[in-house]
N, C-alpha and C positions, 0 to 999 in steps of 0.2 A: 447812504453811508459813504465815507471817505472815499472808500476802495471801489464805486463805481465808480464815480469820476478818473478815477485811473485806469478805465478800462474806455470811458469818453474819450479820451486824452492819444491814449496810446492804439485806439484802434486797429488798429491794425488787421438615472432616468427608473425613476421605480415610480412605480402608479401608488399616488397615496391617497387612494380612494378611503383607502380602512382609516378610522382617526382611533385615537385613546377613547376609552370609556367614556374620561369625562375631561374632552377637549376644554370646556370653558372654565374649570376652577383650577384647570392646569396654568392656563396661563393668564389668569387675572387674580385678584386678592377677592372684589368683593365685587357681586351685584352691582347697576346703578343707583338702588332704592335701597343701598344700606347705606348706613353713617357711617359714618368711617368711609479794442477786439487785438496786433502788437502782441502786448502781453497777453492779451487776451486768450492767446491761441497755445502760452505757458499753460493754463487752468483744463487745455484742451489734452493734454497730454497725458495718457492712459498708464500706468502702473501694470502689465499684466507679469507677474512672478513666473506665470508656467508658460513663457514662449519661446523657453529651451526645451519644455514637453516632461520637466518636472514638475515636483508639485510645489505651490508655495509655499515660504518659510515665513509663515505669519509673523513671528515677533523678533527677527530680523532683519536689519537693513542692509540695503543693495551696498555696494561697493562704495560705488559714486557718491551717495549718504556718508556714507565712515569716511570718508576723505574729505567731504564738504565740513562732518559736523570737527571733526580735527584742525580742519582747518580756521574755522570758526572760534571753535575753546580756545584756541592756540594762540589768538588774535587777542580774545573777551580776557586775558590772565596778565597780558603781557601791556609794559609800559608803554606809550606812544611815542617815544624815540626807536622805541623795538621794534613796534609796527610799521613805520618807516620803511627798515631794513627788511623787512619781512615782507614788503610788497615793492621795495627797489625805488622810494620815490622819498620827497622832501617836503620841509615843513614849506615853502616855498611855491610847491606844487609840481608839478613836471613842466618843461619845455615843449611847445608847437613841436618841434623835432622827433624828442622822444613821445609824445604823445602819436606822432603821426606813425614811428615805429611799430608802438605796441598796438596799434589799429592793425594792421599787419599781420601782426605776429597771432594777435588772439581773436584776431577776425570782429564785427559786427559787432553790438550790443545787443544779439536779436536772439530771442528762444530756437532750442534745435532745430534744425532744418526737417524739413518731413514733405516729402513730394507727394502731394494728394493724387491720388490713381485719375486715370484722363478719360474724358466721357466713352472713346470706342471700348478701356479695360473694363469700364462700371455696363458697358452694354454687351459686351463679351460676357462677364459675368452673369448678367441677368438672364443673357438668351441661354447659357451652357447651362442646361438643367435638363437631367433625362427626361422626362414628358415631354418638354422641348422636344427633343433630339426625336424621341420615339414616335410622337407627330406629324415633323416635319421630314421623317424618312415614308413613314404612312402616307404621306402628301404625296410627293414625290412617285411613288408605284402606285396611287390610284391618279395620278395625271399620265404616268406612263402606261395605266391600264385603262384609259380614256373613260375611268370613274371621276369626272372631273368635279360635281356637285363634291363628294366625299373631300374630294383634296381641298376643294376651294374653304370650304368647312373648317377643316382643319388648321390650315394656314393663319386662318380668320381668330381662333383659338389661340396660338401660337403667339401672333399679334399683341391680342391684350392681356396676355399674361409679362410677354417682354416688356411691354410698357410701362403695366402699374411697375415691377418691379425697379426698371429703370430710371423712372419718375421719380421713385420714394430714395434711390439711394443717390442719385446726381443730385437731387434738392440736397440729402446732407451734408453729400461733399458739399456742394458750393457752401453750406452754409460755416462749415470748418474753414475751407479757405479764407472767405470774408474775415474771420474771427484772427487768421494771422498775417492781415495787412497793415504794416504801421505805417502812421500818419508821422510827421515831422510834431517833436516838442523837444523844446530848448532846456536847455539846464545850467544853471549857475554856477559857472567851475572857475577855479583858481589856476592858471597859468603864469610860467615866467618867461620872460622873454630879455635880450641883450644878449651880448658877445662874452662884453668886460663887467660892466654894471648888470646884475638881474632887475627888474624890475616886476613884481606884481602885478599881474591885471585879473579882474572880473571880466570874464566872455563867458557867450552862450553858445554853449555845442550841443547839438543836434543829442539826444538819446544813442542814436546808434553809432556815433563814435565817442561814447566814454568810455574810457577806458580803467584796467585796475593803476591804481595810482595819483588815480585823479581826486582831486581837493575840489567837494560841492557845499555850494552853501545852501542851508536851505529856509524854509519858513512856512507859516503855515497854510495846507493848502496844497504847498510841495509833494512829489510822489518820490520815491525812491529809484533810481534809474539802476538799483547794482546791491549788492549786498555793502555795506556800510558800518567802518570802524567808527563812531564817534572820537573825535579830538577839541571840536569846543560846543557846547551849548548855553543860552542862555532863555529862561524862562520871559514872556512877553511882558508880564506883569510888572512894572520897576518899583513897584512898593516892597519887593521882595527882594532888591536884587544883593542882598544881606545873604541869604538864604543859600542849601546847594545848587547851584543852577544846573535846570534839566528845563527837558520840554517833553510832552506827551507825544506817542506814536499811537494809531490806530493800527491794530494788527488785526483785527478779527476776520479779516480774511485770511489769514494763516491759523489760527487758533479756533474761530468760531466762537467765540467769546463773546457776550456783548459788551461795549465799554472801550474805554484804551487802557495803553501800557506804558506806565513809566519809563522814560530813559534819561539817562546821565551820560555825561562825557567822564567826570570827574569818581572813575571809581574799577576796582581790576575784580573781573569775576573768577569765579573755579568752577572744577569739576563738576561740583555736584549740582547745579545752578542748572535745570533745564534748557535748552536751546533756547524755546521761544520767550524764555522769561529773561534771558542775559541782557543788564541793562545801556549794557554800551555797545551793542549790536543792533542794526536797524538790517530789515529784510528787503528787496527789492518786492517792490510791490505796497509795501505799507506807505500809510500819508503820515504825514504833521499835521497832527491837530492845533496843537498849542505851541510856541516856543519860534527857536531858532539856532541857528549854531552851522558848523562845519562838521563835514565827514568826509574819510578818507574811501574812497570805491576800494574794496577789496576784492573782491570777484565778480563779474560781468558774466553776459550770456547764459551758456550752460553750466558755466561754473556755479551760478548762483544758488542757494537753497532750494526758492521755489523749480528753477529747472531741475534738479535734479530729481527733487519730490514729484514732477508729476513728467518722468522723462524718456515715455515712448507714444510718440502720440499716433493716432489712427491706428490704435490696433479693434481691433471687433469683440466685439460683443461676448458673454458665455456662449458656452455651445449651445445652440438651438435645437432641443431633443426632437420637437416638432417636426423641423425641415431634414434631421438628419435620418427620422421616422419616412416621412416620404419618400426619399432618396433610396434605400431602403426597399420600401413599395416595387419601386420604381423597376430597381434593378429584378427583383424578385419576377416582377410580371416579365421583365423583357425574356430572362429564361425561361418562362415557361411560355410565352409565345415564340421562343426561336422553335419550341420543342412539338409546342403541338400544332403552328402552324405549319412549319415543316411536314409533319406527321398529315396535317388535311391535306394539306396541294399534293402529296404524292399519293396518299389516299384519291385524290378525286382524278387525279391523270393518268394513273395507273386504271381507273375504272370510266374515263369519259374518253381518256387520249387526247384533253383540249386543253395544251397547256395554257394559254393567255386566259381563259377561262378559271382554270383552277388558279392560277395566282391571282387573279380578282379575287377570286371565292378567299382564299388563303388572306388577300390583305384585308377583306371585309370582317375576316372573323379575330386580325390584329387589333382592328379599329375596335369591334365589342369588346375587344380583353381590357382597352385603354379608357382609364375614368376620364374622359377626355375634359371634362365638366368641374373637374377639379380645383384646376388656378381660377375659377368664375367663382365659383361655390365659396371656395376660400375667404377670395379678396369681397367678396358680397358679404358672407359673416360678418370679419371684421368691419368694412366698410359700413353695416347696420350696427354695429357694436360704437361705434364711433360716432355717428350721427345720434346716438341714444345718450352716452357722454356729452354730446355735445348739448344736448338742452338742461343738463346739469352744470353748465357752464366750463366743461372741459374742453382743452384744446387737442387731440390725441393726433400727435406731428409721428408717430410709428404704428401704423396698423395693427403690428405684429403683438403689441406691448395690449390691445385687448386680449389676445390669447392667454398670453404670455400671465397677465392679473388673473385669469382662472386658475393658472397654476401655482399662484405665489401661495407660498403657505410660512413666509416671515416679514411682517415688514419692518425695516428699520427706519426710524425716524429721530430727527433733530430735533431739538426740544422747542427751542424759542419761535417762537411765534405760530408752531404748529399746534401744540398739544395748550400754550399757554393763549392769553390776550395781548401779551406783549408789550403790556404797560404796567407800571406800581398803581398800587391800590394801600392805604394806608391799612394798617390791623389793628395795632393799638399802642399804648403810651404807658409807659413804665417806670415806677420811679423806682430807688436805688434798691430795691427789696425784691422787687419784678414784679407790683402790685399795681396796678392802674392809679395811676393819678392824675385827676385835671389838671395839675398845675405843672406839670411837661408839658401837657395837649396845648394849655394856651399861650405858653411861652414860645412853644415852636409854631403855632399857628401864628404868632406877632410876627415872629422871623419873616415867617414864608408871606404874610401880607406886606411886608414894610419894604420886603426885598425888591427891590428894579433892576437889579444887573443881573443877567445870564441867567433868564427862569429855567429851572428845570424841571421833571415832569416830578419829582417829590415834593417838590414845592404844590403843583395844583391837586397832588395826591392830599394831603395836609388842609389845603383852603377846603376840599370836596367834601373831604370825611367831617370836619366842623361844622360845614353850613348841611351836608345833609341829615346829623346829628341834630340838631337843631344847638346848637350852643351857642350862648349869646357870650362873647369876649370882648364888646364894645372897642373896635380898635379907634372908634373916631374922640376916645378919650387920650390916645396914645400921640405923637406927636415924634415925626421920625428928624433925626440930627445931622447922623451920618452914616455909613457902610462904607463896611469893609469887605469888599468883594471875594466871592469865591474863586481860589484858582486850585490846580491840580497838584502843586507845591502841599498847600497849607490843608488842603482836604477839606476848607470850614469856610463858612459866610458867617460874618455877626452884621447886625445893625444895631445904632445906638437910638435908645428912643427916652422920649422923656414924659413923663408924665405931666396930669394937669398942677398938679403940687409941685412941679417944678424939680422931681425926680428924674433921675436919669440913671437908666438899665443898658449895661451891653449884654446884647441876647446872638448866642453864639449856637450855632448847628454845625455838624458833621460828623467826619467819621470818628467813630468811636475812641479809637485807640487818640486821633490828634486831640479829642474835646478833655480827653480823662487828663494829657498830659500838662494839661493850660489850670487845670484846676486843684486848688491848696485846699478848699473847702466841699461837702459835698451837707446837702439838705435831706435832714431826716423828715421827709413831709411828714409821717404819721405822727412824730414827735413833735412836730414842729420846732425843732432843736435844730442849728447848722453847727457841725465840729469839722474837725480837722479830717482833712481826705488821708485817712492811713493804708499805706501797703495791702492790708488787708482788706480794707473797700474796695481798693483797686483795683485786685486781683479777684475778689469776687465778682463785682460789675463784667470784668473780663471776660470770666467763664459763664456769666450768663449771656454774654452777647456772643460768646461759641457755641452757647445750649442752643442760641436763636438761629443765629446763622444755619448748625446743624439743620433745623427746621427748616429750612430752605427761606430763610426771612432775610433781608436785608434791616441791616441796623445804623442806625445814625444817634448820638450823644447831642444833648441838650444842657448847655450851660447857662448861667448869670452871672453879671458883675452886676453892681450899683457902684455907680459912679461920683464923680466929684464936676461940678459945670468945666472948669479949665482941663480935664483931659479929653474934653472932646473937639480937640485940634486934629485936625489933619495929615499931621505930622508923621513919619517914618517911626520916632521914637513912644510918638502918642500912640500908633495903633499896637508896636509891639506891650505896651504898657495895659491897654485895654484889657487885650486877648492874653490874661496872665493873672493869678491868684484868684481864680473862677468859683462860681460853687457849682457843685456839679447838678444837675436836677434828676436827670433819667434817660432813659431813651426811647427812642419810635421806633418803629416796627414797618418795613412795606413788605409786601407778597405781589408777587405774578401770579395772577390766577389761571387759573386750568380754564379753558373754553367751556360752556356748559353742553356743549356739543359731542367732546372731546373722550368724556366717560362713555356717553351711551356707544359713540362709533367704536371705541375699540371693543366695547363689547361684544357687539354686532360682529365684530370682524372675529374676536373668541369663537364664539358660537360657530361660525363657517370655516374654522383651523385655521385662522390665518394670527400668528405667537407674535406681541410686538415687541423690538428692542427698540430704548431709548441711544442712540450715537449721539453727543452732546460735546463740545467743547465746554460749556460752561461748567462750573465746580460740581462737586459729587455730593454737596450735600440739599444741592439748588436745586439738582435732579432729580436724587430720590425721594425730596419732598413732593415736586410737581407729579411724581410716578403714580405714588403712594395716594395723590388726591386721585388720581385719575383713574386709579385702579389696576395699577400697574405691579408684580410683584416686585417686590424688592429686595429679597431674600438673597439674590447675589449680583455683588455688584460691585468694581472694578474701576481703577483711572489706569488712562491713558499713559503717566511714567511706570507704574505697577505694571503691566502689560510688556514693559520694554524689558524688564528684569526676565521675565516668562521664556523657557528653552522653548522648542516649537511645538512638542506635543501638548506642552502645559496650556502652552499658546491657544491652542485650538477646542481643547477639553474646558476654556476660560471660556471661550467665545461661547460655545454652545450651552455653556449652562448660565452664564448673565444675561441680566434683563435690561442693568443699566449701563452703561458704559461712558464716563465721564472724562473731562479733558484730553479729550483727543486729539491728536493735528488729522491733518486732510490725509496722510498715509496711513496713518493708522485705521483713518473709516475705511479708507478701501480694502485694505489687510484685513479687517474683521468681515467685510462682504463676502470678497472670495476665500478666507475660510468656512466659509457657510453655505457658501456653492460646491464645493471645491474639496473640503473633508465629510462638511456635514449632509452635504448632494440635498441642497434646497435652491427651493428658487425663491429667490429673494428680489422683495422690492424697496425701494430708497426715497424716501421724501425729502428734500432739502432744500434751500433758497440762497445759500450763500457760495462763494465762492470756494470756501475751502468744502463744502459739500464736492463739486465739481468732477473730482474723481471715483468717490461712490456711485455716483450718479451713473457715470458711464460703464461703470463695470458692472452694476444692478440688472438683473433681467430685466425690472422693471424700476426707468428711473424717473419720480416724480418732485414737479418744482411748483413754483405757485408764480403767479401771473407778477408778485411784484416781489419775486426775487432777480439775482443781478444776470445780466443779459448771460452772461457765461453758463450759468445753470440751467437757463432755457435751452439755450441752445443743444444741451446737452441731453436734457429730459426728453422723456417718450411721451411724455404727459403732460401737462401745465395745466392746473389748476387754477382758474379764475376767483376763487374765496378758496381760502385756507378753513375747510370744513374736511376733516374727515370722513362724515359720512358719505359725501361725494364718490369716498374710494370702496365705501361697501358697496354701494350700487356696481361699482365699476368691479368688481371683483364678481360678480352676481351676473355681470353683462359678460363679463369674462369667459365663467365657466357654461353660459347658454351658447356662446359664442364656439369655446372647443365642444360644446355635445354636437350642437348640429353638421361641425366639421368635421367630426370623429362621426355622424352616423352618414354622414354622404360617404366618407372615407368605406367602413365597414361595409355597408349594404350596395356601393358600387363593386369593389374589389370580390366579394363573395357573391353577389349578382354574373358579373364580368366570365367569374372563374367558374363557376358551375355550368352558365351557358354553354361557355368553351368549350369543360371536358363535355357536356351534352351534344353538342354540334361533331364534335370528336367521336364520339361513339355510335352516335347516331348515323355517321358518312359511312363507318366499317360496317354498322350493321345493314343499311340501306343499299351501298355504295352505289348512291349520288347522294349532290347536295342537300341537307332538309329545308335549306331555305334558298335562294339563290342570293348572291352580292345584292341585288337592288333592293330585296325584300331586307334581308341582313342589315343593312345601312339604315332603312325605312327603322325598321325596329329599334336600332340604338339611338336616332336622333330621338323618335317621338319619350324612348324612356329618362334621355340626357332632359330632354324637353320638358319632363314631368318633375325630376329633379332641383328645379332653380326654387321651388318654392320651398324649401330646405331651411336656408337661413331666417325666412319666418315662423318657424318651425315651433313651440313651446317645449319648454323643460321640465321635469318632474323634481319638487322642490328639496328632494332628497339631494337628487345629483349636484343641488349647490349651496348644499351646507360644507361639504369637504375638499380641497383641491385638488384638480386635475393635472393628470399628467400624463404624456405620451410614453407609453411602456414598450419595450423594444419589442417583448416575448409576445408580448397580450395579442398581436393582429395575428401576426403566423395562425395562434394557436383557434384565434378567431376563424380562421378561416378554412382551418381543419375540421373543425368541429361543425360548420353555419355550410359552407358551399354545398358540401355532400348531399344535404337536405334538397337544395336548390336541384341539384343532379337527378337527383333521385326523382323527385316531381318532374321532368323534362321528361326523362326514361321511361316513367310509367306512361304517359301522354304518348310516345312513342309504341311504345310494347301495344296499349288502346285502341287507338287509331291503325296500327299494322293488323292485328287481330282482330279487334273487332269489326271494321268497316275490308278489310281485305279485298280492296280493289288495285292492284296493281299494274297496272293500265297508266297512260301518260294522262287520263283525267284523274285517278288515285293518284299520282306525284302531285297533281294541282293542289289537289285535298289537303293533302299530307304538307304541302308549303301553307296553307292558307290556316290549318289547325295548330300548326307550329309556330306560325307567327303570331297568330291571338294568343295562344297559351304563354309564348313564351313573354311577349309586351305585358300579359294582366300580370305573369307573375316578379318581372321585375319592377313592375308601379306598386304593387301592393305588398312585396320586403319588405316596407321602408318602414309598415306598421309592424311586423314583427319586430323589427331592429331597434327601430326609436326608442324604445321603452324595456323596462323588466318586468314588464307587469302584463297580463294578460290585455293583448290589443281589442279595441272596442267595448271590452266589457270594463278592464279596469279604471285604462289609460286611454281618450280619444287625442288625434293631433287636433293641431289648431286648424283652423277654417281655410286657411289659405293649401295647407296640405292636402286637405281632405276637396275640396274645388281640385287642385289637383290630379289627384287619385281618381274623380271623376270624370272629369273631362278626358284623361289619356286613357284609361280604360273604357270610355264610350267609343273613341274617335277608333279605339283599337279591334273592338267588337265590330263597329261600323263600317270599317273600310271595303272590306272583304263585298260588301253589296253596291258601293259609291262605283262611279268610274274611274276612282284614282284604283278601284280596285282590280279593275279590267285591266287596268295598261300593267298594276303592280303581276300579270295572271293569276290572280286568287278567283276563285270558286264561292259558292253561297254553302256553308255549316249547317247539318241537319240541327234541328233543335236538340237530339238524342244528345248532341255532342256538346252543349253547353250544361246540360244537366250533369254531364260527365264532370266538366270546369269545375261546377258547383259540388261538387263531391271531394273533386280533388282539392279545392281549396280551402273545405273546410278540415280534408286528414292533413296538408300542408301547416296549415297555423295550428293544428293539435300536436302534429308531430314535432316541430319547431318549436313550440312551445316548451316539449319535455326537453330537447336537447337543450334550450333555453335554462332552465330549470337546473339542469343537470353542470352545466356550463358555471353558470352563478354557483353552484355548489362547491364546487370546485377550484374557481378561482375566484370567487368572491366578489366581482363583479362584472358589468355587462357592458357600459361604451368603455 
């Protein structure tokens, strides 16, 4: 498209585990099996409404907006002598002098300045995270309590948690940065120069000193360097130059649209004439497609539309409920370790009198409170969630956005080329009744053969559907004259052909409204009678190519002349004579088709809660057709100036209950995003490939592009897409929420593991008073169970947990861990109360005992949680994990029974376990998972689910 090369050029938080009833006919119609870089770094610039810490005003605009778009109407109404005065400059152009002033004055031609954060803030950041902190103070007093293996450990933790993090966010800066370095490109402006005589010249100034006032010439190809009055245009075409002269602008990087946009120099707009449709306004950023002409630079830099529209860049992300959950964690554990490590080291000095002793003891039992295993776990999930993407041919450039896809439960998406195939496909042919007639088919099928200038894809839409039809039109009977080429003035191609009899046809296509105007005569094929084209024909033909259009069809009008041999001259006066007293024949029909893909994936995505909304620059009746095939509902549905009229509450009560959402500019998609985060507290994801996508993207929890959209949306996406297949995104929604179980069950069954030990280690020193394990045993314990842990992220999921989305609930751990630790305590204390009572040796070989029964009990029983927890279902009978867990669960509970006899177990001083006391184990872990179970049970009850 146009508008890459311009970017070539200028380089430069509630748990919704619960769904509706009947999530799938909520948000689809029907089954599938029923019928029925410079600038660049502009696009980079983030919209966020609440970072004064209110909330957004969806369907109004910033300040900066109302002043731009006033500025703008104010220009698009007024004569170009006024225009002049209105920007301080001449028909003439500005003077070197004054030009070199207003360089000055209004600084740079360059998007807002935004100082990317510098690699020690982005590594400051990533290391300033309490686990961090609580770590690397843990480090710290076990090197000062000469536990130096513990420290060294730790550090080692610390390391590659700072890294990934560091890693993932200095690649995005740089990659922002890159995107707003501009390159030099020249532009054709109009200066005057002399003392006494002015004199006109043509020179090339750099982009970044144009300034407002300056006189560009442009052509096509040309990019706009500024927002832009039009003052003269002339179409390329010179068969035309009779005609209004205009020339085409490509916008659809501002609109999304696909196509161009008419402009004229010669014409004064108003009020009610939307921004992007005002024809004697061009945008910085849009190309020349067609034409030529001059324009006046009206506003530069920041001033310009597109800066204003996307005008705070580098701001972050929604809030990350996830990280702000850990955080959270975090601090929770530090108090309760201030409290009850505190409480052991005085406990155990108060009863040994060894203090360097008890604060080992003290930092050893810090270390088990801390899931130390955590940033491993994490970045391992996603990192397997991502390599699993990856052979679906996704590129996942933010780790976080696998999580983040388990959670989405809306996606928004852009219509053209995701949901459709993104090309015409012919439908049918209609003559003036709305009846099929061959005799359109083969008229427009002469056209579209004879034609040689400027094929378009309607034309091979037209040859395909003929020759796969099988219809035989003999064109090698036909015999081509002349053509009169298509331009974007006239809307129409004719060619003149003549027959073997020495007949001659001009056979005329286009848009409707131009072919009806050319024509005096219209053909009753069924009658085979031709009368007079009356008012009334007219106007009916009209309204069925509005019935069509509604349909989301593109229409194009089919004429005839028969000719006479001497009007088929060449001539300016000859073609206008041609294309005039027409008969009208009918008209064709193309559709965009829906992907056959397209239906089944969004179903897929129904079924697992995830509600789509169509965000579409293209027209609303384009849309709700493509919806409607695809199975979209369509019951409300909305454009993009209707939305602009909406007060803010309407705003938002709009947003949440449409499906379609049509002609919208690039603020508006972002405005409809974060109302959807932001009122309706969803997490939303964003598909899109084009540049006016650009700002959805970035404000999307999850924002996704496809591999050959324009580099700015990449850069922006969390995801990129290699094939524009939807079903891509179920899988990845599916990897998603496997990806938050396993995280969410290291999370739960480390943290209620951690804190049960604790308070047991805690109770245990009071009732003991000595240690029940010592520091080196204590350490022993937590590595081998952190050790048993990493097989986690290959962990499987029960297919319940991912039919509905996931989401980190603020209440749900606390309440987790009130309800799950106790249990854990509980089984510690009884092992305790056992082994005191029933073996009651207390002697310094009964301490041996007593360390060596408490380190097996308590290793089995933190490796074998992880089957309680994984699952709602009764473990091993209902739910088994997968293989690599259960390998696992065996090995550390071997290595954990076994030690106690090895010589690691001599130097650890552990003693040999009467066999009485494994039978004991086996008693206790089967009332453990009974008991567990009911609070399980009761738990689900209660609050209606389990991770």
């Amino acid at each position: 498209m146009a508008i890459s090369s311009f970017f070539k050029k200028f380089n430069g938080s509630h748990n919704r585990n619960s769904s509706s009833s009947n999530p799938i006919s909520e948000h689809l119609v029907s089954r599938p099996d029923d019928h029925k870089h410079g600038f660049a770094s502009l696009v980079s610039i983030f919209l966020q409404r609440f970072m004064s810490g209110n909330k957004i005003d969806g369907g109004s605009r910033t300040e900066e907006e109302e002043k731009v778009y006033s500025w703008l109407y104010a220009l698009a109404k007024s004569d170009k002598d006024l225009v002049f005065e209105y920007v301080r400059s001449t028909e003439r152009g500005l003077s070197f002098t004054e030009a070199e002033r207003r360089l000055k004055e209004h600084g740079p031609n360059v998007p807002i300045e935004y100082h990317f954060p510098s690699w020690w803030h982005l590594l400051w950041t990533a290391f300033f995270h309490p686990f961090n902190i609580i770590l690397i103070v843990l480090s710290a007093l076990s090197y000062i309590a000469s536990d130096n293996p513990n420290g060294c450990i730790m550090l080692v933790l610390v390391f590659l948690s700072v890294s990934l993090r560091f890693y993932q966010e200095y690649s995005s800066s740089k990659a922002a940065m890159k995107l707003s370095e501009l390159v030099r490109c020249p532009i054709k402006v109009q200066r005057c120069a002399g003392r006494v005589v002015q004199t006109e010249l043509i020179v090339q100034v750099d982009q970044r000193d144009i300034v407002p006032g300056d006189i560009i010439i442009f052509q096509p190809g040309d990019l706009f360097p500024g927002d832009v009055r039009l003052l003269t245009s002339k179409h390329l075409v010179p068969i035309i130059e009779h005609m209004t002269s205009c020339f085409l602008n490509s916008q659809s990087s501002l609109t999304g649209e696909s196509g161009v946009t008419e402009k004229t120099a010669d014409i004064k707009e108003d009020q009610s004439t939307p921004l992007l449709d005002l024809k004697n306004i061009c945008f910085m950023g849009t190309s020349v497609v067609s034409g030529s002409g001059t324009g006046l630079i009206v506003s530069t830099g920041s001033k310009t539309y597109m800066s204003t529209m996307f005008s705070n860049i580098g701001k972050q992300k929604p809030t990350d409920y996830f990280e702000k959950g850990v955080r959270r964690i975090s601090y929770v554990l530090i108090a309760v370790m201030l409290v009850v490590v505190t409480a052991i080291i005085l406990t155990c000095y108060f009863t040994s009198y060894d203090l360097s002793q008890s604060i080992l003891f003290g930092i050893s039992v810090a270390c088990a409170l801390t899931p130390q295993m955590l940033p491993l776990i994490v970045n391992t999930s996603l990192a397997k969630g991502a390599l699993a993407m990856a052979r679906d041919r996704c590129i996942i450039k933010s780790l976080t956005a696998i999580r983040d896809m388990g959670s989405m439960d809306i996606l928004c998406i852009d219509k053209t080329g995701t949901l459709t195939m993104n090309r015409a496909i012919m439908v049918n042919y209609l003559g003036s009744w709305g009846l099929p007639k061959e005799k359109v088919l083969r008229f427009a099928f002469l056209n579209a053969y004879f034609k040689t200038e400027q094929k378009y894809p309607l034309d091979d839409a037209i040859l395909a559907y003929v020759y796969t039809n099988g219809y035989r039109f003999q064109p090698s009977k036909w015999k081509k004259i002349d053509e009169i080429p298509f331009d974007f003035v006239r809307r129409r191609v004719s060619v003149i052909l003549e027959t073997e009899s020495l007949e001659r046809f001009a056979v005329t296509k286009g848009a409707l409204e131009e072919v009806i105007n050319l024509c005096s005569f219209i053909d009753h094929i069924d009658q085979g009678a031709v009368t007079n084209f009356s008012l009334e024909d007219q106007q009916r033909i009209l309204n069925m190519g509005e019935e069509l259009s509604y349909e989301g069809l593109r229409v194009i009008g089919v004429a005839i002349k028969r000719l006479q041999s001497k009007t088929s001259e060449g001539s300016m006066d000859g073609d206008e004579a041609i294309e005039s007293e027409m008969i009208f024949l009918g008209v064709i029909t193309f559709f965009d088709p829906p992907k056959d893909s397209a239906k089944q994936a969004l179903w897929r995505l129904a079924e697992k809660g995830v509600k789509a909304k169509v965000l579409t620059g293209d027209s609303l009746s384009l849309a709700v057709k493509v919806c409607q095939e695809v199975g979209i509902r369509t019951t409300h549905v909305i454009t993009g100036p209707d939305l602009e009229l909406l007060d803010n509450d309407l705003f938002h009560q709009t947003v949440k209950s449409a499906t379609v959402l049509a002609r919208l500019t690039p603020t508006q998609k972002l405005r409809v995003v974060q109302s959807l985060q932001n009122v309706g507290n969803h997490v939303v994801g964003f598909l899109g490939d084009g540049i006016n996508d650009s700002l959805a993207l970035d404000a999307a929890n999850v924002g996704i592009s496809v591999d050959s959209g324009v580099s700015v949306a990449k850069d922006f996406a969390d995801i990129i897409l290699l094939e524009k297949d939807l079903n891509v995104l179920v899988a990845g929604v599916e990897r998603g929420r496997v990806t938050f179980a396993n995280t969410m069950k290291y999370i739960k069954l480390s943290v209620i593991a951690n804190v049960g030990s604790v308070l047991s280690i805690l109770v245990a020193t009071l009732f003991l008073r000595y240690e029940p394990l010592t520091p080196k045993q204590l350490i022993t314990q937590n590595f081998l169970y952190n050790l048993g842990q990493i097989a986690i992220p290959w962990d499987k999921v029960e297919e319940d947990y991912v039919k509905t989305p996931q989401s980190f609930s603020k209440k749900g751990l606390p309440m987790f861990i009130l309800w799950n630790a106790p249990v854990c305590t509980l089984c510690d204390l009884i092992t305790l109360l056992f082994a005191y009572f029933y073996y009651r040796d207390f002697t310094s070989e009964g301490v041996r005992f007593f360390h060596s029964a408490w380190f097996t009990e308590g290793l089995l029983m933190q490796t074998l949680i992880i089957h309680l927890i994984r699952t709602d279902k009764i473990p091993f009978i209902q739910e088994v994990a997968s293989w690599p867990v259960i390998c696992s669960t065996i090995i550390i509970s071997a290595i954990g029974i076994a030690i106690p006899y090895t010589p690691i177990g001599k130097v650890m001083d552990f003693v040999h376990l009467p066999f009485s006391y494994y039978g004991f184990l086996v008693v206790l872990f089967i009332g453990y998972f009974t008991f567990g179970q009911v609070v399980k049970r009761i738990y689900i009850l209660i609050y209606k689910n389990w991770l």
